[in-house]
C-alpha positions in Angstrom: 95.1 -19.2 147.4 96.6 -18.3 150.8 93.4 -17.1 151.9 91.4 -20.3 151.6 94.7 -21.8 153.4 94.0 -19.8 156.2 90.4 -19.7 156.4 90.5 -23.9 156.2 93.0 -23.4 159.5 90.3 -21.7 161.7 88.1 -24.3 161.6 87.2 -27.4 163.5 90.3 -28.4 165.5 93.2 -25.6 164.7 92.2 -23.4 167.3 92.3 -25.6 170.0 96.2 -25.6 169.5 98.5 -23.0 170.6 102.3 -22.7 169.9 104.4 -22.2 173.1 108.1 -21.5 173.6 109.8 -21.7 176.6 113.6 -20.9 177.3 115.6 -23.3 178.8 119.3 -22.9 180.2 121.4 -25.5 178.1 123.3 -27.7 180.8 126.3 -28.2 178.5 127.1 -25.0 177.6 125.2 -22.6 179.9 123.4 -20.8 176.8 119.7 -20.4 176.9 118.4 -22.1 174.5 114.7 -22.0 173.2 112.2 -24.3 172.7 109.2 -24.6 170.9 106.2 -27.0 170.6 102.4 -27.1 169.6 100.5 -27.9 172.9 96.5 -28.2 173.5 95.6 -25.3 175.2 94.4 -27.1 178.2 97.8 -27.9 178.6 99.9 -24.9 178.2 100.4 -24.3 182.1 101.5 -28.1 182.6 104.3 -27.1 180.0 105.4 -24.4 182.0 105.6 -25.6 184.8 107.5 -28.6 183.8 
């Protein structure tokens, strides 16, 4: 079953996508803090350099 999961994910738009995390220094506490979000990949250096 998971391999029909997986093999429906490759197809069409799912590749297109690409998980990025970036680590942020939390203004409150001073801790870095990770963040995470699904960004086009077109995209992924404007979320950097945010």
């Amino acid at each position: 079953m998971a391999k029909k999961a997986v093999a429906s994910m490759q197809k069409g738009e799912g590749r297109s996508f690409a998980k990025v995390i970036k680590m942020v220094k939390s203004p409150k506490t001073g801790a870095y803090v990770f963040q995470e979000e699904i960004v086009h990949n077109e995209r992924v250096k404007d979320y950097f350099t945010k």
